[in-house]
RODRENDREN-480400 format. One record per atom (N, C-alpha, C): residue in one letter; residue number from 0; atom name; z, y, x. Coordinates in nm, 2 decimals, decimal comma. Layout:
residues N
+-----+-----+------+--------+--------+--------+
: res :   n : atom :     up :  north :   east :
+-----+-----+------+--------+--------+--------+
:   A : NUM :   CA :      Z :      Y :      X :
...
+-----+-----+------+--------+--------+--------+
***
This chain:
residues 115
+-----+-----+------+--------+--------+--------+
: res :   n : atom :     up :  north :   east :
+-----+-----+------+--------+--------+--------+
:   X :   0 :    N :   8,61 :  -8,00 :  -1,69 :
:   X :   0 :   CA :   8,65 :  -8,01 :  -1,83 :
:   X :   0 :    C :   8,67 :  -7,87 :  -1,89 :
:   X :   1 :    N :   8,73 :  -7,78 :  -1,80 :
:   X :   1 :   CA :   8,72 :  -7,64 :  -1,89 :
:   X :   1 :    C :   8,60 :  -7,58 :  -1,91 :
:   X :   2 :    N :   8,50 :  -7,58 :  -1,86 :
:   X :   2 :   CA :   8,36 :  -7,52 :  -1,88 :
:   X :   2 :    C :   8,32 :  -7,60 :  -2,05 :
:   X :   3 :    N :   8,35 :  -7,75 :  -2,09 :
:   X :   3 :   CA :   8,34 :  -7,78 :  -2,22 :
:   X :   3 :    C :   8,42 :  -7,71 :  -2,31 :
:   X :   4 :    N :   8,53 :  -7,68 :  -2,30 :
:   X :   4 :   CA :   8,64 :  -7,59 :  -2,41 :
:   X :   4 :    C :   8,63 :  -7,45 :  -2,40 :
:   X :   5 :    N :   8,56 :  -7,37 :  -2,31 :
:   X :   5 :   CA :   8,51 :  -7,26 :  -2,33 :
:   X :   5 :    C :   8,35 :  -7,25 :  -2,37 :
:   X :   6 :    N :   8,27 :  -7,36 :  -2,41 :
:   X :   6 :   CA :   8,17 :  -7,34 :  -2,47 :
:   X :   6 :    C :   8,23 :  -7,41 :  -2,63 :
:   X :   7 :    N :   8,28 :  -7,50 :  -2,61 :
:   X :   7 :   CA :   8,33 :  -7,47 :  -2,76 :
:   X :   7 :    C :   8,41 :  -7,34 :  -2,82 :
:   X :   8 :    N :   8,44 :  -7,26 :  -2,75 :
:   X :   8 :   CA :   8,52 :  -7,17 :  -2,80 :
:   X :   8 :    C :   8,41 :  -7,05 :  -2,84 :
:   X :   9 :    N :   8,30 :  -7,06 :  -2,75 :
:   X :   9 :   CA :   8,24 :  -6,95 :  -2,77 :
:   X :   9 :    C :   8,14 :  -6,97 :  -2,90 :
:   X :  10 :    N :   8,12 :  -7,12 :  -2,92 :
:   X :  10 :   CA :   8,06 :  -7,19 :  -3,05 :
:   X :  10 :    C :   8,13 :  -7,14 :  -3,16 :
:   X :  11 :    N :   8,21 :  -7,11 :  -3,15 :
:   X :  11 :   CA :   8,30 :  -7,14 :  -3,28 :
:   X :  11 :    C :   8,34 :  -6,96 :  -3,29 :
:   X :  12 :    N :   8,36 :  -6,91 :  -3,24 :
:   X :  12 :   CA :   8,31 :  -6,73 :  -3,25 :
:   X :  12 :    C :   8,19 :  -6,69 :  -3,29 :
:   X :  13 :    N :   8,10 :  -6,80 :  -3,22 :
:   X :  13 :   CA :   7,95 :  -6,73 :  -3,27 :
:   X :  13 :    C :   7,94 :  -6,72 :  -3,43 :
:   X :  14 :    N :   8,03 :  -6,86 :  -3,51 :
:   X :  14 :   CA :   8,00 :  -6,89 :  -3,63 :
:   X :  14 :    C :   8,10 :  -6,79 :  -3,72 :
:   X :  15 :    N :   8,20 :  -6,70 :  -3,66 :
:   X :  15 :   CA :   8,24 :  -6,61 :  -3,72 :
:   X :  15 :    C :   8,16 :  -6,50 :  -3,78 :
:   X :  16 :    N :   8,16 :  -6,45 :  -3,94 :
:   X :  16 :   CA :   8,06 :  -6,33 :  -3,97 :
:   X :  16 :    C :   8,14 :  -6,21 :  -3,95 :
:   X :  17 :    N :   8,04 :  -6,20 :  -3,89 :
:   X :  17 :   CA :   8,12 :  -6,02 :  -3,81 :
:   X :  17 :    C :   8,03 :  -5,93 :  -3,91 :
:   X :  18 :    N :   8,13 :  -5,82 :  -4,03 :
:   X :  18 :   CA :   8,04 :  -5,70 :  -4,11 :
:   X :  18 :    C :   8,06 :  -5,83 :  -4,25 :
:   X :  19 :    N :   8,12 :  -5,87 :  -4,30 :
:   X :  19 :   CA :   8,10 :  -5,95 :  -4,44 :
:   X :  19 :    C :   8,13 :  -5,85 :  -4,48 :
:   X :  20 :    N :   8,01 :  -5,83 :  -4,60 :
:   X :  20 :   CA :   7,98 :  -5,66 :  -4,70 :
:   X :  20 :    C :   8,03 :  -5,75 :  -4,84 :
:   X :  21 :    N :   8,08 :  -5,65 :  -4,94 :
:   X :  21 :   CA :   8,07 :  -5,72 :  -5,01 :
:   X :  21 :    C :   7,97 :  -5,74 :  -5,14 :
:   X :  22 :    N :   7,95 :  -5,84 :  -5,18 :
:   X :  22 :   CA :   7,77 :  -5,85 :  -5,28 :
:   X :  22 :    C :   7,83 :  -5,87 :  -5,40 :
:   X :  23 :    N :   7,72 :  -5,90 :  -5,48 :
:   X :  23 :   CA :   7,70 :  -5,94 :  -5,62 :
:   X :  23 :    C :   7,59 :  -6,02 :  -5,65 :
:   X :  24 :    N :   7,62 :  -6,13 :  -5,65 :
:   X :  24 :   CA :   7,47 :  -6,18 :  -5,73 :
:   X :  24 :    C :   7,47 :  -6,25 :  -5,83 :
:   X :  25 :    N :   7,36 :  -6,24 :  -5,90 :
:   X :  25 :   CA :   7,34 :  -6,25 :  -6,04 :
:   X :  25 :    C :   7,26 :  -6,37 :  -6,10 :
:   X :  26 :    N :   7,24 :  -6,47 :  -6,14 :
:   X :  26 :   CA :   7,16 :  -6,59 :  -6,14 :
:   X :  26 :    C :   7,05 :  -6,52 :  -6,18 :
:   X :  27 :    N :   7,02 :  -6,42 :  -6,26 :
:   X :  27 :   CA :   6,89 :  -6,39 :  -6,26 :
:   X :  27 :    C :   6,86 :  -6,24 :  -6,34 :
:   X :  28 :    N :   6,74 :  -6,17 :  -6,37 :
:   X :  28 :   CA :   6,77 :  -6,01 :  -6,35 :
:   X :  28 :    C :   6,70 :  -6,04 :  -6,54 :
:   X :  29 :    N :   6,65 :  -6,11 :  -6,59 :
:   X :  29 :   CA :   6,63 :  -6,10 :  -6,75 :
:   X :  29 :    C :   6,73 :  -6,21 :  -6,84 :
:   X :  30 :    N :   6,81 :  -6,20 :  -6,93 :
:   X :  30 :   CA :   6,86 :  -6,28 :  -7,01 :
:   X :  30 :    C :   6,82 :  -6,24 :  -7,17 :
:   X :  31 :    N :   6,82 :  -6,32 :  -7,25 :
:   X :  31 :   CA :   6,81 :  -6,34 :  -7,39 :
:   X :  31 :    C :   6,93 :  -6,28 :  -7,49 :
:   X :  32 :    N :   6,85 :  -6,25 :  -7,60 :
:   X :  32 :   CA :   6,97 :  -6,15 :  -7,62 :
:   X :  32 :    C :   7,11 :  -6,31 :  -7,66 :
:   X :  33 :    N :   7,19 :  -6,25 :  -7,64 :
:   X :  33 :   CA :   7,35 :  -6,36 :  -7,66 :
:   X :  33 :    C :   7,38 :  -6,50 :  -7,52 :
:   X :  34 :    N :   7,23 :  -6,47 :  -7,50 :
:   X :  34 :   CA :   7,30 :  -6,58 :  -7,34 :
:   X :  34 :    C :   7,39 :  -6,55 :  -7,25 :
:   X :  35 :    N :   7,45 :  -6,66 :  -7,18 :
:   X :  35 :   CA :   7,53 :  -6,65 :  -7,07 :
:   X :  35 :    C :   7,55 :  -6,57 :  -6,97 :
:   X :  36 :    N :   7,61 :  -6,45 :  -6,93 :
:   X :  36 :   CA :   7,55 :  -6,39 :  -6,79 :
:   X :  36 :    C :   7,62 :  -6,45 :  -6,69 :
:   X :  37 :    N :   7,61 :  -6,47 :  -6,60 :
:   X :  37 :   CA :   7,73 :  -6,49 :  -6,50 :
:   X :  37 :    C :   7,69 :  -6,41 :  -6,33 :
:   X :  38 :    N :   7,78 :  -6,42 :  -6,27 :
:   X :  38 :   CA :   7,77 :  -6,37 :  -6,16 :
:   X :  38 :    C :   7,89 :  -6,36 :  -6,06 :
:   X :  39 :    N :   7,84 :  -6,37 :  -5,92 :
:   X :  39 :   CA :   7,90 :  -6,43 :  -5,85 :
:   X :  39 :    C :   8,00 :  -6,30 :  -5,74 :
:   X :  40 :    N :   8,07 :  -6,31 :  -5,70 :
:   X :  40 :   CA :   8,16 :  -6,17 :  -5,66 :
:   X :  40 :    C :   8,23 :  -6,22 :  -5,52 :
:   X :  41 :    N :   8,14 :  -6,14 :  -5,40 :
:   X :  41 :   CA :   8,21 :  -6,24 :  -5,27 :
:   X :  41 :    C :   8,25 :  -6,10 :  -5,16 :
:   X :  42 :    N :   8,34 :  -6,13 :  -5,09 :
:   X :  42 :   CA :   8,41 :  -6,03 :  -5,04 :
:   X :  42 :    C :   8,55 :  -6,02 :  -4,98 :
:   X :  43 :    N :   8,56 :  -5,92 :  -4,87 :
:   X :  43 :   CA :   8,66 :  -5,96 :  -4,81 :
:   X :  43 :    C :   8,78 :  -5,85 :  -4,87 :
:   X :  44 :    N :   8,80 :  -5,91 :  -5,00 :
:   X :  44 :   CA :   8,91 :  -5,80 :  -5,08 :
:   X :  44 :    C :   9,08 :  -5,80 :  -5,01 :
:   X :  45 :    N :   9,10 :  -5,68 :  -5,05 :
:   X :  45 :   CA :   9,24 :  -5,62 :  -4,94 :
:   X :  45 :    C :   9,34 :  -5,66 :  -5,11 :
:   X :  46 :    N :   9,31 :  -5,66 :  -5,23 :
:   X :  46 :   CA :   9,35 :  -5,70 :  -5,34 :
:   X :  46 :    C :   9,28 :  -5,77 :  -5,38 :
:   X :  47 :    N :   9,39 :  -5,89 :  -5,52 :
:   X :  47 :   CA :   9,29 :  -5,99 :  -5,60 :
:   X :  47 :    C :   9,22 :  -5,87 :  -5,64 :
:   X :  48 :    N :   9,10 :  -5,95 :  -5,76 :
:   X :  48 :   CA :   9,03 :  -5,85 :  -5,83 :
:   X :  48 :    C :   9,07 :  -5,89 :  -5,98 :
:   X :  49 :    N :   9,08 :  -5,82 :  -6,06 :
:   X :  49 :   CA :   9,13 :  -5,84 :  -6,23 :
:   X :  49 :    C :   9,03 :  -5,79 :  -6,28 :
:   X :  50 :    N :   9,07 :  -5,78 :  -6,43 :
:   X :  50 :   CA :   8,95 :  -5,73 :  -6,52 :
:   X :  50 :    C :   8,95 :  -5,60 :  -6,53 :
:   X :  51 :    N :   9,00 :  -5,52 :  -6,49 :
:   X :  51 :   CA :   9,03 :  -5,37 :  -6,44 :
:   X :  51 :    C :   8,95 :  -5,33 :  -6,35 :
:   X :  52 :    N :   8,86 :  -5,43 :  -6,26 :
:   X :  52 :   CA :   8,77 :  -5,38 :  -6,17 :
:   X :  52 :    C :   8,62 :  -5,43 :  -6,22 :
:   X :  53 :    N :   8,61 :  -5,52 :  -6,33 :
:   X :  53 :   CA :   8,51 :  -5,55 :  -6,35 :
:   X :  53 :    C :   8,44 :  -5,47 :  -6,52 :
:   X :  54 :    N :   8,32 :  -5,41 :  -6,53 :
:   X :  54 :   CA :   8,27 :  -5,34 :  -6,59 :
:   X :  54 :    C :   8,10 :  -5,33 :  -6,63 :
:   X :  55 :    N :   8,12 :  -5,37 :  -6,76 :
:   X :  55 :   CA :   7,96 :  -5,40 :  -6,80 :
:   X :  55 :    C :   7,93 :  -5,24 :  -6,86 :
:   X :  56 :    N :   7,76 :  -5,20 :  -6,86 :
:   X :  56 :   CA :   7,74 :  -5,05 :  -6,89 :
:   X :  56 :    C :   7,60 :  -5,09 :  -6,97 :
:   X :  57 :    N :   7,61 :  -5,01 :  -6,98 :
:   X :  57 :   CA :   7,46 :  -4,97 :  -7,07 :
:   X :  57 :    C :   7,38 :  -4,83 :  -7,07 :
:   X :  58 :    N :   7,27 :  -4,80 :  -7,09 :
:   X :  58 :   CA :   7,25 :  -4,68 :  -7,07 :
:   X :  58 :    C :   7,33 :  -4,57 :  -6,98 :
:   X :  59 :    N :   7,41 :  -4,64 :  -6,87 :
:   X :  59 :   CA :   7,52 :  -4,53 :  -6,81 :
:   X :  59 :    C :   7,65 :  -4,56 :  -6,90 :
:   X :  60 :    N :   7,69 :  -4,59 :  -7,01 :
:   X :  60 :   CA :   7,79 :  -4,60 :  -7,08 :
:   X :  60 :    C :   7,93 :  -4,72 :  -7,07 :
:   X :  61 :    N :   8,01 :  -4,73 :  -7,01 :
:   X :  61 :   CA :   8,09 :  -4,85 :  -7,06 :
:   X :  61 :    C :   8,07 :  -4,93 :  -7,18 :
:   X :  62 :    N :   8,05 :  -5,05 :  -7,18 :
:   X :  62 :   CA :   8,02 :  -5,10 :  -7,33 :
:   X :  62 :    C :   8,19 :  -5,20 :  -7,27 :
:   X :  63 :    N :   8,22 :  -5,28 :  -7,44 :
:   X :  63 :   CA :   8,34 :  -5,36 :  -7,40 :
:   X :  63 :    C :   8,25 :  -5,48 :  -7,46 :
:   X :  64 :    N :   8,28 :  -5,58 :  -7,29 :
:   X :  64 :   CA :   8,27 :  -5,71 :  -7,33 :
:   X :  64 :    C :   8,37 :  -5,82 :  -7,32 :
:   X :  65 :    N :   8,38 :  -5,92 :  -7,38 :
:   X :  65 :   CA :   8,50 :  -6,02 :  -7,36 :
:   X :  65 :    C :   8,42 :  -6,10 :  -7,26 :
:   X :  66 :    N :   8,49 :  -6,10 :  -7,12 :
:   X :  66 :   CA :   8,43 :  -6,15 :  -7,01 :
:   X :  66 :    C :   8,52 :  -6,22 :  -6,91 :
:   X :  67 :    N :   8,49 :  -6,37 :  -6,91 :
:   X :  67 :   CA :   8,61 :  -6,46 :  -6,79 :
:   X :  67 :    C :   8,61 :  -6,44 :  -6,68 :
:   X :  68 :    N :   8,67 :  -6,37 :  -6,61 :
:   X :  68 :   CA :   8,68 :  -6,37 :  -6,43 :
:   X :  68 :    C :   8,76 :  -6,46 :  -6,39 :
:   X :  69 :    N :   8,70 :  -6,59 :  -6,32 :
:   X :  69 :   CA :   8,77 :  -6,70 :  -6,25 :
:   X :  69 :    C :   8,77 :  -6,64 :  -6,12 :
:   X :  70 :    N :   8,88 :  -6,66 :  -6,04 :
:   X :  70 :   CA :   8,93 :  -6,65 :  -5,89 :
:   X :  70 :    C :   8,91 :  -6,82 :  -5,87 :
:   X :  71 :    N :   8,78 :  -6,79 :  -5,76 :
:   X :  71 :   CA :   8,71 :  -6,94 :  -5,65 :
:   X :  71 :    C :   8,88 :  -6,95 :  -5,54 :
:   X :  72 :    N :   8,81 :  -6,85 :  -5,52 :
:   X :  72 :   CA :   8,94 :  -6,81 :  -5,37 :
:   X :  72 :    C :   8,99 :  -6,69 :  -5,33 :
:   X :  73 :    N :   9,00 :  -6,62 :  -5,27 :
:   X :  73 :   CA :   9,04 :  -6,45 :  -5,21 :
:   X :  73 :    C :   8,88 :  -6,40 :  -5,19 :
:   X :  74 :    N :   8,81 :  -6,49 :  -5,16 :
:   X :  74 :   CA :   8,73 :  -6,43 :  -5,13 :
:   X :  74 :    C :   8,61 :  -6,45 :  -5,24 :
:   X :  75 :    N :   8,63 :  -6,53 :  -5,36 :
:   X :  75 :   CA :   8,47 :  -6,54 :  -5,43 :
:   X :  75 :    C :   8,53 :  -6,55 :  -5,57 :
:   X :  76 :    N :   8,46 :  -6,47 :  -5,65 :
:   X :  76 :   CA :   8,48 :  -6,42 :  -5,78 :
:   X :  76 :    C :   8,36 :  -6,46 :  -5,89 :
:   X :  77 :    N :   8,38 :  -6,55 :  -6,02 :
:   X :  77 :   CA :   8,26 :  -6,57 :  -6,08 :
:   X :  77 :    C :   8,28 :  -6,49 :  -6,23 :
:   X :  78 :    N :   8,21 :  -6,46 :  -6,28 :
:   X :  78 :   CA :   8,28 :  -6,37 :  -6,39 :
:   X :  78 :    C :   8,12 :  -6,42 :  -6,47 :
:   X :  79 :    N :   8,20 :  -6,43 :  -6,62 :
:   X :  79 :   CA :   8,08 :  -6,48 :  -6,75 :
:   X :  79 :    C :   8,10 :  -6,42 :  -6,82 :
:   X :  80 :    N :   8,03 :  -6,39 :  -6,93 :
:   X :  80 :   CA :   8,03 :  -6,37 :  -7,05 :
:   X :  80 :    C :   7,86 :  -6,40 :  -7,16 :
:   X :  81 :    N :   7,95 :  -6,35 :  -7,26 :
:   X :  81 :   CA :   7,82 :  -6,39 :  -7,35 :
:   X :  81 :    C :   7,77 :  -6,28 :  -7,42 :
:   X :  82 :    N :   7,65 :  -6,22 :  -7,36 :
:   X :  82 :   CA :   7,62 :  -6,09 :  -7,36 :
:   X :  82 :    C :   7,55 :  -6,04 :  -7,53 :
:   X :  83 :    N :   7,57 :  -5,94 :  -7,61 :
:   X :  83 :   CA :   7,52 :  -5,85 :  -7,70 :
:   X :  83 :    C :   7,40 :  -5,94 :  -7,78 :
:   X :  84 :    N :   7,34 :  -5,88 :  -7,88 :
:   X :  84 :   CA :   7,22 :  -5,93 :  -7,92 :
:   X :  84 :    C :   7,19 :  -5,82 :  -7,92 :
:   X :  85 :    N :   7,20 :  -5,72 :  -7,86 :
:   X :  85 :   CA :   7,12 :  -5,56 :  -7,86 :
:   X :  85 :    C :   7,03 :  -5,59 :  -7,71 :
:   X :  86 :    N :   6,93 :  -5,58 :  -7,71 :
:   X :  86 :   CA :   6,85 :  -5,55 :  -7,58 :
:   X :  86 :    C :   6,84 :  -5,46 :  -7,57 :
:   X :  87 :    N :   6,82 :  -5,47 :  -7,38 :
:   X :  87 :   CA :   6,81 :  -5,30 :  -7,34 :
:   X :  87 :    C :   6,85 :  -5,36 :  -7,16 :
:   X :  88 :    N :   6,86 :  -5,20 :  -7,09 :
:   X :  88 :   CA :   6,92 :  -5,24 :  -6,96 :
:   X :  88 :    C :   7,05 :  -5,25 :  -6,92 :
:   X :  89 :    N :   7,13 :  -5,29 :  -6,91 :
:   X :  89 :   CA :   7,25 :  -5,34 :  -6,85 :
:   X :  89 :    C :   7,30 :  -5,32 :  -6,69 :
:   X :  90 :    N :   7,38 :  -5,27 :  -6,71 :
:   X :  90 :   CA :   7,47 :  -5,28 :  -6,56 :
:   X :  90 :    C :   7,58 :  -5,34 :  -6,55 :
:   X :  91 :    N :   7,61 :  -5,47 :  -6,44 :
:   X :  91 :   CA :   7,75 :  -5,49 :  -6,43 :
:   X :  91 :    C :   7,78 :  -5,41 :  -6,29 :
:   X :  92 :    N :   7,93 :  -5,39 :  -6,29 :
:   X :  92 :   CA :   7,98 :  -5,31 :  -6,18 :
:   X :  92 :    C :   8,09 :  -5,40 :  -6,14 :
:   X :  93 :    N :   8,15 :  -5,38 :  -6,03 :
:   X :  93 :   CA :   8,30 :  -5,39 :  -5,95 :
:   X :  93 :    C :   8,31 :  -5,25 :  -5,92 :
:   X :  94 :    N :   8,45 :  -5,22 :  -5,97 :
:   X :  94 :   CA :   8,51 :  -5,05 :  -5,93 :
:   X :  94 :    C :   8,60 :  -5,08 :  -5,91 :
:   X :  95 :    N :   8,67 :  -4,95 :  -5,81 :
:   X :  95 :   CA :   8,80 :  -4,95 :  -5,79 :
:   X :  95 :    C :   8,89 :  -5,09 :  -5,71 :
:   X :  96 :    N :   8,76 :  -5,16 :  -5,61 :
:   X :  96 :   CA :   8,81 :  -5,24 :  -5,52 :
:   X :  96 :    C :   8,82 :  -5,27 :  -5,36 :
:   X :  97 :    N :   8,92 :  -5,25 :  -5,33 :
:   X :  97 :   CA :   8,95 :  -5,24 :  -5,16 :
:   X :  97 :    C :   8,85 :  -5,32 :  -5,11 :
:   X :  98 :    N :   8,82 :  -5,33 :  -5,02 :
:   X :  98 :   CA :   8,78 :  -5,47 :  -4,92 :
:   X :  98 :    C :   8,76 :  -5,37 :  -4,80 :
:   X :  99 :    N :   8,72 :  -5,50 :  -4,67 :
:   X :  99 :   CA :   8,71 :  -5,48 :  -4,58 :
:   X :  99 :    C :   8,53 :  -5,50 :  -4,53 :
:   X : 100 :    N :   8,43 :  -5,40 :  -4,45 :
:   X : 100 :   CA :   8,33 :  -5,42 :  -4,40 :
:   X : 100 :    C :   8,37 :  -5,40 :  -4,25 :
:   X : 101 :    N :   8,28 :  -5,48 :  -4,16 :
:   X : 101 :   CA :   8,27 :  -5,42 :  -4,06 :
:   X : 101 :    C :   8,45 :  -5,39 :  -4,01 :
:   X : 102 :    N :   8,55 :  -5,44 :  -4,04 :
:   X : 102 :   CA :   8,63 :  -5,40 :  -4,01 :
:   X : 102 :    C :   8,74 :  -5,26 :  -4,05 :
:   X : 103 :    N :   8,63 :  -5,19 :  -4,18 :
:   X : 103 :   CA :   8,65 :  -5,11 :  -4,19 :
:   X : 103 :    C :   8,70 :  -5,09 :  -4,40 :
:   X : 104 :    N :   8,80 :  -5,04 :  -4,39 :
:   X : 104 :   CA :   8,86 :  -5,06 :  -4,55 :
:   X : 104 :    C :   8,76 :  -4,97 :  -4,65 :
:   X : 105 :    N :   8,69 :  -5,02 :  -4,75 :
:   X : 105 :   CA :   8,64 :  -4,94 :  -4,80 :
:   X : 105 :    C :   8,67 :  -4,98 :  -4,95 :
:   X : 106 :    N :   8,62 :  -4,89 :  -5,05 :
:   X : 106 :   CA :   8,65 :  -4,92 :  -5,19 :
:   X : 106 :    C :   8,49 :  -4,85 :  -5,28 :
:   X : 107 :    N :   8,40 :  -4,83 :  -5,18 :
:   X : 107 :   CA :   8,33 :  -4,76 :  -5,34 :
:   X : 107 :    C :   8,25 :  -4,88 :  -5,42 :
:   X : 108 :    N :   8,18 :  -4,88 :  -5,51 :
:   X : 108 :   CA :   8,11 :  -4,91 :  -5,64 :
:   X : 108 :    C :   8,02 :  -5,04 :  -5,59 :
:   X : 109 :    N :   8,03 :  -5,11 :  -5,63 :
:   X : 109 :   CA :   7,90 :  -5,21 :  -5,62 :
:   X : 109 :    C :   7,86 :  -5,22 :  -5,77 :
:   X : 110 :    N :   7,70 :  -5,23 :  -5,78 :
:   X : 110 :   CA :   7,67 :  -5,33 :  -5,93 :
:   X : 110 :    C :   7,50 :  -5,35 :  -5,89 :
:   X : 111 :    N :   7,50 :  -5,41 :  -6,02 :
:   X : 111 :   CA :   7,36 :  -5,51 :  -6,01 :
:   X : 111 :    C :   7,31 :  -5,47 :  -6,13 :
:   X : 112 :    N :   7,19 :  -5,43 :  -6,18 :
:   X : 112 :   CA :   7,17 :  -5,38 :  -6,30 :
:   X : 112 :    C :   7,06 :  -5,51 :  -6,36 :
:   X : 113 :    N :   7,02 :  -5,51 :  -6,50 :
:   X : 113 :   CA :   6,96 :  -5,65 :  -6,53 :
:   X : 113 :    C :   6,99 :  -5,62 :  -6,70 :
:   X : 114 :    N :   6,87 :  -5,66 :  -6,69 :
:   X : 114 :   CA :   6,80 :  -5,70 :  -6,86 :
:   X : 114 :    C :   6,81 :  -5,75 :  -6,97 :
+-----+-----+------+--------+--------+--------+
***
């Protein structure tokens, strides 16, 4: 009987993600000028994240947008808004957020750039 509860045990570690980085993804890399952007924020954050870490750019520049960040959980972040009628290239960013890789506390820059 113990040879069954130590292969479940080792099942059930396999399925742990060892290194969760944290991403960004984007439903898609071209939008229309005034459509919906959204995008998705997953991560093993050491803090919630607020609108203080979230940042849309332009040319390199901070632009201000009114943008919803919903908290999924601790760990998944969806943030929307309804983007400019100015075309051009765009960056969204996360700054200024803890998380953990690998075990290891880090904070620098993620973003996703898009059209």
């Amino acid at each position: 009987m113990k040879p069954i509860i130590l292969l479940f045990v080792i099942a059930a570690v396999s399925c742990i993600p060892f290194g969760w980085a944290t991403d960004i993804d984007i439903s898609k890399n071209s939008y229309l000028p005034g459509e919906t952007f959204q995008a998705n924020i997953t991560g093993e954050f050491v803090q919630p994240l607020t609108v203080n870490n979230i940042f849309f750019m332009m040319q390199g520049k901070e632009i201000g947008l009114a943008f919803y960040l919903l908290k999924v959980s601790n760990a998944e972040y969806w943030v929307y808004v309804d983007l400019p009628q100015q075309t051009g290239n765009y960056t969204f960013a996360v700054k200024n957020a803890l998380y953990r890789e690998n075990g290891t506390l880090k904070g620098t820059e993620k973003e996703k750039s898009f059209e």
